[in-house]
C-alpha angles and dihedrals in degrees: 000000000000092000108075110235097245083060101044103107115231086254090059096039096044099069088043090051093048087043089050087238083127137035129232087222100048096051090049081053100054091048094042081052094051093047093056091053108042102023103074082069107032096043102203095143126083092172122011115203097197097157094028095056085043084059096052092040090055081043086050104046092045088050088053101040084053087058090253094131112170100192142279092318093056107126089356109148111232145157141217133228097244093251101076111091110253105188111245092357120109108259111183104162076225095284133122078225096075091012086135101026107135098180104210092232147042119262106247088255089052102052093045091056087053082042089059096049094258111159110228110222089179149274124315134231107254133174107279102285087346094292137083110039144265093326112182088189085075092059100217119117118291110209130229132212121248103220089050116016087198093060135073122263089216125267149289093012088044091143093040090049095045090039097064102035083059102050087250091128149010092224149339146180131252146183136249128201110132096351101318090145105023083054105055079038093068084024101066103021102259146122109262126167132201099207116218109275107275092025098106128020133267098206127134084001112126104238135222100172118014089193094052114022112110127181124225148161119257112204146158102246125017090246083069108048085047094063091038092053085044085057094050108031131102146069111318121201093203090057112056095197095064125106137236096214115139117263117234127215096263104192087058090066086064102110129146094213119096102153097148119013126125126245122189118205116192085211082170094061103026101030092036110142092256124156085215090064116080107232091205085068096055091048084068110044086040081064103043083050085058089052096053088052088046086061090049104263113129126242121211143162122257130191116221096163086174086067097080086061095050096087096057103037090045098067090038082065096035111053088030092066087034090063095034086064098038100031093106097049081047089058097038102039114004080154084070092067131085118242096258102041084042103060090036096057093052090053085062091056086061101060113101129226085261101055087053097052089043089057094047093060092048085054086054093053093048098051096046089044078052095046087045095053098047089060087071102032130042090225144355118244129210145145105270093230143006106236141011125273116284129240114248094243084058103049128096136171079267106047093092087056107057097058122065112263115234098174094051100064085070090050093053091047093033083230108165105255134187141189129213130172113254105168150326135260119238101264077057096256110150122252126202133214103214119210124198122185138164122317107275092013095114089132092065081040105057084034088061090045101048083035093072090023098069084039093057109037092214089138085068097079134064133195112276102228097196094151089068112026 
């Protein structure tokens, strides 16, 4: 096998694993192994379950060999941002707060991923309940990220992001509340989707925004993130807020044609003439558009006037509901926090009645200009951020705010997004083009994204990891 195990996709290892050309075993090993070597200086665990993911790889291997295959994530390695709810394994959201907290079940995505036969190598390192920043005063891991070690992999799913891009694991699951999957994702060169608000369960996930937090696969390839989402999606009884929608066969929407189709591109909001958006980054996206209308799709502008209200009306919703859930524990034990989150949450405990209902209606604006829009176009195109990743030294509770967010605007619609990676600045940072589409639509969605993906081979490189080889 030329490709090493750590760097074989879902997609490659799925079909080897079902023909009993791999085992299970064998493939646990080879990440376990990876993990021992790379991870005292990447961080990207926060648990490792080294005895615990050999079990279910024996499991696995023994299931397949009796002719009991479960599908394409059957003895797959993955890991978990440690705020999904493993049963009887430590979940801490990487803060002191829930540093012994052991739930008693598994989080609905997490039981359908042991449902489908997944290997769970552990729990990832993670921003402090999924807001703030790479803190060190909270004392958990802080990720790097494997194409710079001095920059950071992206935020919230900073372990999720840095762990794929490193070979650390096959797949894993993030969060999304303002842009923490679709970030990591351009951040650290991967495939990362945002489902459609309802489309996976919530369940057993430690909030910070019930109105915004979305959950989502992080993965190395589309194709991935497609069979993982097919795992985890559809109507949950124990969360209230998901659909029952039917769930389509998302690998069949991974076609390379896209002669056709419509992109829309808000040129007025995400190519604005901004000195907080970094123009090398455009560059890129602005090429990989081009791309997109080289393969037949059709660009063309779109208006969203509400977008230029998105950035304020988002963290009003969003810290509001943060503090609302931890406002108890703020009062009790603030000591318990780390700086960052600290000072954020209270933020959220100064915003009025009014604030909150303002940014709701701008919420209601936004998402009937998008649905407007996306009667005229298949999808909406961006850049996935506005700038590269930071270094650490120059990261601070405020950095995410002083930029305009790309990546917020779809939490606040619940508009499927994903991230895939479309370039690299010149100090060889990765850059993602980010597609929207229709509520539900993931399928147009993920065709668009592998699409461009499997045009531009981007896939084909990983990050070179010198400083720590």
């Amino acid at each position: 096998m030329t490709t090493e195990l750590h760097y074989l996709t879902i997609g490659e290892a799925g079909p080897l694993l079902r023909d009993g050309e791999l085992s299970p075993v064998d493939l646990t090993r080879a990440f376990l192994d990876r993990i021992e070597s790379l991870d005292e200086t990447l961080e990207c665990y926060i648990t490792v379950l080294h005895d615990e993911a050999m079990s279910e790889a024996r499991q696995a291997e023994a299931e397949i060999l009796r002719g009991e295959y479960r599908g394409p994530m059957h003895g797959i390695p993955i890991a978990l941002k440690d705020l999904y709810d493993t049963e009887g394994v430590l979940t801490t959201a990487s803060s002191k707060v829930m540093s012994d907290r052991i739930p008693g079940e598994d989080a609905t995505t997490t039981a359908r991923l042991r449902a489908s036969g997944a290997v769970l190598l552990g729990k990832l390192a993670m921003h402090e309940f999924a807001l703030g920043g790479p803190d060190p005063s909270n004392g958990y891991p802080l990720a790097r990220n494997p194409w710079n070690l001095d920059h950071i992999p992206g935020g919230s799913s900073s372990g999720s992001g840095a762990g794929i891009a490193a070979g650390l694991c096959m797949g894993t699951l993030g969060s999304c509340t303002g842009g923490s999957i679709r970030g990591p994702a351009s951040h650290c060169g991967i495939a990362g989707i945002k489902a459609t608000y309802g489309r996976v369960s919530r369940y057993g996930v430690v909030p910070l925004s019930w109105t915004l937090d979305h959950c989502g696969p992080m993965t190395w390839t589309v194709e991935d993130s497609a069979i993982m989402l097919q795992v985890i999606a559809g109507f949950d009884p124990k969360d209230p807020t998901t659909s029952r929608a039917p769930v389509p066969d998302y690998t069949a929407s991974l076609s390379e044609d896209i002669r056709g189709l419509k992109v829309g591109v808000p040129r007025h909001f995400f190519f604005a003439d901004d000195p907080l958006i970094n123009k090398e980054m455009l560059s890129a996206v602005d090429d990989a558009l081009k791309t997109l209308e080289d393969m037949g799709a059709h660009l063309e502008e779109v208006s969203v006037p509400m977008l230029e209200h998105a950035g304020a009306a988002q963290p009003v919703i969003m810290l509001s509901e943060a503090f609302s859930y931890h406002q108890n524990n703020l009062r009790s034990s603030p000591e318990m926090f780390g700086d960052m989150v600290r000072a954020r949450f209270r933020t959220g405990g100064l915003f009025a009645s009014s604030d909150y209902s303002q940014a709701q209606r701008v919420r209601n604006v936004l998402k009937r200009e998008f649905a407007q829009a996306l009667r005229e176009v298949d999808v909406i195109a961006s850049p996935t951020m506005s700038n590269p990743p930071p270094r650490f030294d120059e990261t601070d509770a405020m950095t995410t705010s002083r930029v305009p967010s790309f990546t917020g605007p779809y939490n606040l619609t619940g508009m499927p997004a994903i991230s895939v990676p479309c370039g690299f600045t010149p100090d060889g940072l990765p850059i993602g083009l980010q597609i929207a589409g229709k509520p539900f639509d993931e399928p147009t969605v993920f065709h668009v994204a592998y699409a461009y993906e499997q045009n531009a081979c981007l896939f084909e490189t990983r990050p070179p990891m010198t400083e720590i080889a």
